[in-house]
LOGU-563783 format. One record per residue: x, y, z of N, C-alpha, C, O in turn; residue number from 1; residue in three letters. Coordinates in steps of 0.05 Angstrom, whole numbers. Each point is the difference from the previous one (the first is absolute). Last residue first. Layout:
BEGIN
[site [X; Y; Z]; [X; Y; Z]; [X; Y; Z]; [X; Y; Z]; NUM; 'Ala']
...
This chain:
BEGIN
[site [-32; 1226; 2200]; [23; 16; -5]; [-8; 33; 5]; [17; 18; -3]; 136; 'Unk']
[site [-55; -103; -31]; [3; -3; 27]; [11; 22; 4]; [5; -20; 13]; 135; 'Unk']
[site [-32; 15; -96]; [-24; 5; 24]; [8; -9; 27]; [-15; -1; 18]; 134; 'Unk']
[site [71; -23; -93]; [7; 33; 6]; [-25; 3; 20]; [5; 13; 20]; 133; 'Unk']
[site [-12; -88; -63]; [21; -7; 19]; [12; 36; 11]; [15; 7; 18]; 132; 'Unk']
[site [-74; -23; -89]; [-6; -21; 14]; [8; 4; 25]; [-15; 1; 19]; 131; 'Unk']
[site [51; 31; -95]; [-19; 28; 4]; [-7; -23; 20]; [18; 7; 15]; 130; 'Unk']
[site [31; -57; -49]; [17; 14; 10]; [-13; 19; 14]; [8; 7; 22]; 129; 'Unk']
[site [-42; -74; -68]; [4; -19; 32]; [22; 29; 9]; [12; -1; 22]; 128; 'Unk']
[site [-56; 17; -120]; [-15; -4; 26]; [11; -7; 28]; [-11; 8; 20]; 127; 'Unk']
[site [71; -4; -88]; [-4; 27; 5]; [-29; -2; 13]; [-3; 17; 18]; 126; 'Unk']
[site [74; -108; -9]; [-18; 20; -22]; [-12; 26; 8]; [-1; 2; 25]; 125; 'Unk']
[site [88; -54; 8]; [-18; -4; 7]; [-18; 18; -28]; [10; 16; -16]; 124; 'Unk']
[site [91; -77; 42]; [-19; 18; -14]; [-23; 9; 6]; [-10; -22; 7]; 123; 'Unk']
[site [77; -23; 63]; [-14; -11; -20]; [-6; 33; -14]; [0; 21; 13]; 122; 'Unk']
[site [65; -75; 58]; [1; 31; -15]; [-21; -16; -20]; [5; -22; -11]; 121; 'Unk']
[site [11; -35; 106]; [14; 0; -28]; [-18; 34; -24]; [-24; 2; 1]; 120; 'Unk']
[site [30; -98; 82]; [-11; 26; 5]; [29; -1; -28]; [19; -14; -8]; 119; 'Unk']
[site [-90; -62; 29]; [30; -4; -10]; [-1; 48; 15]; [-20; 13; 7]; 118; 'Unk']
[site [-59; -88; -8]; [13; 9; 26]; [19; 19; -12]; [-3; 21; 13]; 117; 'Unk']
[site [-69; -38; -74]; [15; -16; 6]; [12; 11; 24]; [-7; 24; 3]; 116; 'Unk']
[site [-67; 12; -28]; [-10; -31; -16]; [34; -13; 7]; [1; -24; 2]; 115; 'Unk']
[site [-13; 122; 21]; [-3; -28; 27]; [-8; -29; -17]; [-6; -21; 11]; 114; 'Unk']
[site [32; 109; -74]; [16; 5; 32]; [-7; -34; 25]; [16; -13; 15]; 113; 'Unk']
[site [-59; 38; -104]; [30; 1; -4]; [16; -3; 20]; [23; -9; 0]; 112; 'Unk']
[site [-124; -2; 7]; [20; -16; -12]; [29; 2; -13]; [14; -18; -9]; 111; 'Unk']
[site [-62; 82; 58]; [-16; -30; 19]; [26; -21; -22]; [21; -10; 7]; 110; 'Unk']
[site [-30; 101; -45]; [23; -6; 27]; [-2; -32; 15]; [18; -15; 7]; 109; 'Unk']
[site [-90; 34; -73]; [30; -1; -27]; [19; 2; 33]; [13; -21; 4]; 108; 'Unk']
[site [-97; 19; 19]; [-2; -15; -8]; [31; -14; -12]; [11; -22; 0]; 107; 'Unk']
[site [-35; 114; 26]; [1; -12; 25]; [11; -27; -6]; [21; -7; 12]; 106; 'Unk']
[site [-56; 65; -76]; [23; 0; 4]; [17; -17; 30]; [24; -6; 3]; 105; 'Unk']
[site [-100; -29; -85]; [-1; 17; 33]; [28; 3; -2]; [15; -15; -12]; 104; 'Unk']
[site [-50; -48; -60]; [13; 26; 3]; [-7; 26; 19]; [-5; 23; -7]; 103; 'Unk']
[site [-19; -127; -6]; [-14; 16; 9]; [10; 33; -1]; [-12; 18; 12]; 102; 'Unk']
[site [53; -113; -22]; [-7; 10; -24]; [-22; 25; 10]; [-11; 8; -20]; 101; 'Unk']
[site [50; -61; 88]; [16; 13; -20]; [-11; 16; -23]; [9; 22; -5]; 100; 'Unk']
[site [-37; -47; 104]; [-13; -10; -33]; [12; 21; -19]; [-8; 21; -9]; 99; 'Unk']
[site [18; -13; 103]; [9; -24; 0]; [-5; -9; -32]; [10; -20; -10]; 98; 'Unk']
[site [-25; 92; 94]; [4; 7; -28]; [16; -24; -22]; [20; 7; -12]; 97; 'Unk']
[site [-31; -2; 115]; [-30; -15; -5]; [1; 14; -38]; [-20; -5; -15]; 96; 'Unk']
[site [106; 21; 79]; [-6; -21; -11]; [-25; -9; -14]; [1; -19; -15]; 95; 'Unk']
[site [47; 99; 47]; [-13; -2; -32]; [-10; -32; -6]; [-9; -9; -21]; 94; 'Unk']
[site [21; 51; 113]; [-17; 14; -15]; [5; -3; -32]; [-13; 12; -17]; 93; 'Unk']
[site [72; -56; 81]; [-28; -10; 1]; [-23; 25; -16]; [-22; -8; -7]; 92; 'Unk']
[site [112; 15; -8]; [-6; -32; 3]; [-26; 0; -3]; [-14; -7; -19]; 91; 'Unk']
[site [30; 108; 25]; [19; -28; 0]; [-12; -12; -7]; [-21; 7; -10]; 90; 'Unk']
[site [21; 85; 36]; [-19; -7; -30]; [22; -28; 1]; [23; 0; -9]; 89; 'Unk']
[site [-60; 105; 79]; [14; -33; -5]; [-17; -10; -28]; [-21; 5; -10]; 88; 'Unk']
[site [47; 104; 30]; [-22; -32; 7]; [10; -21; -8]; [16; -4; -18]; 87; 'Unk']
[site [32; 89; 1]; [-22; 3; 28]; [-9; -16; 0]; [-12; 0; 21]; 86; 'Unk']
[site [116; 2; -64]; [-29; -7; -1]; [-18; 9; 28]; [6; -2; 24]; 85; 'Unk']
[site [75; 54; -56]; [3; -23; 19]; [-37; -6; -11]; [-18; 16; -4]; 84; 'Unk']
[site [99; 39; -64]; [-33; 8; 18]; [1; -36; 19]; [12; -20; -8]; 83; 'Unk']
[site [66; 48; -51]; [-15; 27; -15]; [-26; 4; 34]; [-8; 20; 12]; 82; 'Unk']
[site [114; -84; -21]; [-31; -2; 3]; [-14; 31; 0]; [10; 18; 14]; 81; 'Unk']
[site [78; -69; -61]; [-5; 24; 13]; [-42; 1; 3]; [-19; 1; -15]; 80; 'Unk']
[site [89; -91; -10]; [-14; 24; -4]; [-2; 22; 18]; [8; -5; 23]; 79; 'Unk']
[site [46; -85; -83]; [11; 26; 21]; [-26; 16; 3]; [-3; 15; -19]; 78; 'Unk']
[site [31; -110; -14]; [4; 20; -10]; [-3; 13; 18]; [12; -7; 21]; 77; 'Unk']
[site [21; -91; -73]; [-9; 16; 24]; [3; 26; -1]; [19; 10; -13]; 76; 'Unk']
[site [-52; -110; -39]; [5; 36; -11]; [3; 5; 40]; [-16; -6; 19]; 75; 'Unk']
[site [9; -87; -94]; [0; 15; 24]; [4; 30; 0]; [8; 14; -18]; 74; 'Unk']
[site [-59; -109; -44]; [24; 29; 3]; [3; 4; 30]; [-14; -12; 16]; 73; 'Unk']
[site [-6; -90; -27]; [-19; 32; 12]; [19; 17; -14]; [23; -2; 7]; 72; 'Unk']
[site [11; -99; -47]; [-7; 18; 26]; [-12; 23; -11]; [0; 9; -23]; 71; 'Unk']
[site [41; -102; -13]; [-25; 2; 3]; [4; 27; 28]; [3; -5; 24]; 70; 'Unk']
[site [78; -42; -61]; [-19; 1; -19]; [-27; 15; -1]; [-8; 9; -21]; 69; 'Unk']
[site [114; -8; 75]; [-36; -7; 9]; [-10; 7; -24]; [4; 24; -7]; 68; 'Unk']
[site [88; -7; 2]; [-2; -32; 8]; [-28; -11; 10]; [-7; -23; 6]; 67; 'Unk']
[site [27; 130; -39]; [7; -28; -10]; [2; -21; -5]; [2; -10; -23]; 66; 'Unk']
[site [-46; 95; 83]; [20; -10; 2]; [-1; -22; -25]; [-19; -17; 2]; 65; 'Unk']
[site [-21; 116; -2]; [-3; -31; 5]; [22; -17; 1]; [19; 3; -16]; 64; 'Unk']
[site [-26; 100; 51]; [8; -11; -27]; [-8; -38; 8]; [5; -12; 20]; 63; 'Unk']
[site [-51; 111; 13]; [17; -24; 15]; [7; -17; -29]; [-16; -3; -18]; 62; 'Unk']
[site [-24; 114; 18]; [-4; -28; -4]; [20; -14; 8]; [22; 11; -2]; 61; 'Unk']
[site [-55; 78; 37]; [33; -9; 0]; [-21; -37; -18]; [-15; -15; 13]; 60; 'Unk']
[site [-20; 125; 26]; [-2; -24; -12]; [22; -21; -2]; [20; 9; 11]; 59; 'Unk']
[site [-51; 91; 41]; [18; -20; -16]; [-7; -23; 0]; [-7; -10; 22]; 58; 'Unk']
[site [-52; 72; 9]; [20; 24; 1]; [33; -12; -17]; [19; 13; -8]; 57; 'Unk']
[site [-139; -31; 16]; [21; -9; -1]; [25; 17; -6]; [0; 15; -19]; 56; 'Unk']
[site [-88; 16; 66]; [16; 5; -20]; [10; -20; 8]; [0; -5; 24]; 55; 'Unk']
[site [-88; -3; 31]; [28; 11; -16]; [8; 1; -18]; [-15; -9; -17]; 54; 'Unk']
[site [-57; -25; 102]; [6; 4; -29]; [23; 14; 1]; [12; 6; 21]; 53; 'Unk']
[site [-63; -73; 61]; [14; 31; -13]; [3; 3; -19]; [-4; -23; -9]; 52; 'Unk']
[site [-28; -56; 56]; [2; 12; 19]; [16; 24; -7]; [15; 11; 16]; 51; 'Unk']
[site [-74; -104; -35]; [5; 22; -13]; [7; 15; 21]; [-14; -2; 20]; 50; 'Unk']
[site [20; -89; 30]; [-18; 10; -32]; [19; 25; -6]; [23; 3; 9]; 49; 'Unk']
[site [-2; -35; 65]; [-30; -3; 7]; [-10; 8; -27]; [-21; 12; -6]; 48; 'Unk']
[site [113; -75; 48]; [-9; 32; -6]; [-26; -3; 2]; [-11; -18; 11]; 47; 'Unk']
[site [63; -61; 7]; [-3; 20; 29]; [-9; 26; -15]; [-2; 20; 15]; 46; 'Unk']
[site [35; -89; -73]; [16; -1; 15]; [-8; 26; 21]; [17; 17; 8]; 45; 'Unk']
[site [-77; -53; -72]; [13; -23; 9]; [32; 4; 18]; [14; -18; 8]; 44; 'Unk']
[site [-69; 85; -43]; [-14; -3; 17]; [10; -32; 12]; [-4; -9; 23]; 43; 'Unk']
[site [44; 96; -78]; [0; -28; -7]; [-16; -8; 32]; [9; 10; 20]; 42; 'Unk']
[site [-15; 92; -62]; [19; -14; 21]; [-12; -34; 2]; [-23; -5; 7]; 41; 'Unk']
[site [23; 78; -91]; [-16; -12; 20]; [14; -24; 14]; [10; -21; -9]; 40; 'Unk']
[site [-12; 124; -59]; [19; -27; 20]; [-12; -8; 18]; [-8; 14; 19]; 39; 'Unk']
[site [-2; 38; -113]; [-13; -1; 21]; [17; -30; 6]; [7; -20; -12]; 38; 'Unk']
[site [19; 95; -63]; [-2; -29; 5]; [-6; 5; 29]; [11; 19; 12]; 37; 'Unk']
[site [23; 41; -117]; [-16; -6; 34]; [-8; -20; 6]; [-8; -15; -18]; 36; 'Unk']
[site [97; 51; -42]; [-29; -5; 0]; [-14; -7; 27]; [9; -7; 22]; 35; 'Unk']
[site [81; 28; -43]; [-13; 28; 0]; [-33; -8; -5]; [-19; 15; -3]; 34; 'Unk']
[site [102; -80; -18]; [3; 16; 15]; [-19; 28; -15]; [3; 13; -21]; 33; 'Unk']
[site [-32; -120; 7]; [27; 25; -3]; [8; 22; 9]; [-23; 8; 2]; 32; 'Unk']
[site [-34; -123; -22]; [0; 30; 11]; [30; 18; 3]; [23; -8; 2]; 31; 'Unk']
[site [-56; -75; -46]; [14; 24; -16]; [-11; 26; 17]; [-7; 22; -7]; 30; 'Unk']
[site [-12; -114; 38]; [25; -5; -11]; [9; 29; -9]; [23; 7; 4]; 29; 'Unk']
[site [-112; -38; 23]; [15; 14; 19]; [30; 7; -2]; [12; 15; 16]; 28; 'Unk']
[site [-83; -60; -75]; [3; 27; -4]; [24; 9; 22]; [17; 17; -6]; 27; 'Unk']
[site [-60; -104; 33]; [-18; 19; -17]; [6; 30; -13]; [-16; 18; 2]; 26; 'Unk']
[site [78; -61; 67]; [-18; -17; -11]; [-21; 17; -8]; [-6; 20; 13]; 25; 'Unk']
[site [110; -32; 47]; [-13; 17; -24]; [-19; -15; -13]; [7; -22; -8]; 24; 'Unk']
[site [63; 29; 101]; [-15; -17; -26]; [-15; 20; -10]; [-4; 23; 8]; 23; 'Unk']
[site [83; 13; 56]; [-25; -8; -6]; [-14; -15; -29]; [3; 7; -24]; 22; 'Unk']
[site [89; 35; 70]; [-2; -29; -11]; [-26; -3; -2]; [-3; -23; -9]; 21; 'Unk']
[site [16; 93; 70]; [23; -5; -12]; [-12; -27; -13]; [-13; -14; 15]; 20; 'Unk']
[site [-27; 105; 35]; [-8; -22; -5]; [24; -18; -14]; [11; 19; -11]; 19; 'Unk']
[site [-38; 75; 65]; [22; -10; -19]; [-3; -28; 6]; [4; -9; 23]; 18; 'Unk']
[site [-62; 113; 2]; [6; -31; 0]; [19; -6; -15]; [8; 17; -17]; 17; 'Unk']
[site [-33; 73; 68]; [13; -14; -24]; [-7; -26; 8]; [0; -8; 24]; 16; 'Unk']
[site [-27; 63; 41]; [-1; 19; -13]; [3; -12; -27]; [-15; 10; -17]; 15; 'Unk']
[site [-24; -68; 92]; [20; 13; -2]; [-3; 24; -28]; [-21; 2; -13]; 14; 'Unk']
[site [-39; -58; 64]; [-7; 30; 7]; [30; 9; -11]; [7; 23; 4]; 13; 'Unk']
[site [-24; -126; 2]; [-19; 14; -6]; [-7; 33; -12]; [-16; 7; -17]; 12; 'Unk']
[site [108; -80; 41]; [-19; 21; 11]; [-19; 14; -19]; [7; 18; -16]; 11; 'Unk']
[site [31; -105; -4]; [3; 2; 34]; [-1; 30; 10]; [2; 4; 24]; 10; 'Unk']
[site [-47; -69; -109]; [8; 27; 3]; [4; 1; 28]; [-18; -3; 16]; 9; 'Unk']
[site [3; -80; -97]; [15; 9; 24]; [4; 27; 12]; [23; 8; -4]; 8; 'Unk']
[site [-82; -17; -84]; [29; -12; 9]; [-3; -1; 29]; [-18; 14; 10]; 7; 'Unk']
[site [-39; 7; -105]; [-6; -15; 25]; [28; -4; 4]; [15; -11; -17]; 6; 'Unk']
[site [-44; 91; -58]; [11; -23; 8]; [0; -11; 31]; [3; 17; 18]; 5; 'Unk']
[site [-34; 41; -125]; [-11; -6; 38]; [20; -22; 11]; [3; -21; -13]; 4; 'Unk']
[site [-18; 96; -75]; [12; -19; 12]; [-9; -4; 29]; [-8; 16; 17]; 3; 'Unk']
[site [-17; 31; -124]; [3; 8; 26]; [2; -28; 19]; [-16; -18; -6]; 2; 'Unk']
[site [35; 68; -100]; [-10; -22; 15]; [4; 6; 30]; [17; 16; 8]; 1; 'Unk']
């Protein structure tokens, strides 16, 4: 399986990322060390979209706490970036991909990634991956 995740990124161009405590939604839960995953800089906190790929280099699942009934897995992990994206692919270029049922890959990011604000490691399918390698 191959992984994408929307976070907070305060340098773009760094060599590694390290993400800590990230939510988990669609699959995003059983990512693991040595699989690949495109990182896209959270646009609700100043990024501009898709902005590199990689190796995950460590994984670490977050243990649920007990006294909360109702929560997100979490996972924080570690990557080593492979390639910096050449073109822009945010917000606004997946928004007009809006009809779920339309199996576009564009369509499957539009809604894993901006139908809710939340930022968080999602699963992605082997179209939205070969998809997402054309930036690259």
């Amino acid at each position: 399986m191959v992984f994408a995740i929307k976070a907070e990124v305060s340098d773009p161009s760094a060599e590694t990322f390290a993400f800590g405590r990230q939510k988990t939604m669609y699959g995003g839960r059983q990512i693991a060390q040595g699989d690949s995953i495109f990182v896209f800089a959270s646009e609700n906190e100043g990024g501009q979209g898709l902005i590199a790929s990689g190796i995950v280099t460590a994984a670490k699942a977050i243990p649920k706490k007990p006294e909360i009934e109702r929560q997100t897995p979490r996972v924080s992990i570690v990557i080593k970036r492979t390639a910096l994206a050449k073109r822009r692919l945010g917000r606004s270029e997946l928004k007009p991909f809006s009809n779920w049922n339309d199996g576009q890959p564009e369509t499957e990011l539009n809604f894993k990634f901006y139908r809710q604000a939340t930022n968080k490691i999602v699963g992605i399918s082997d179209q939205a991956a070969s998809f997402l390698r054309e930036f690259f």
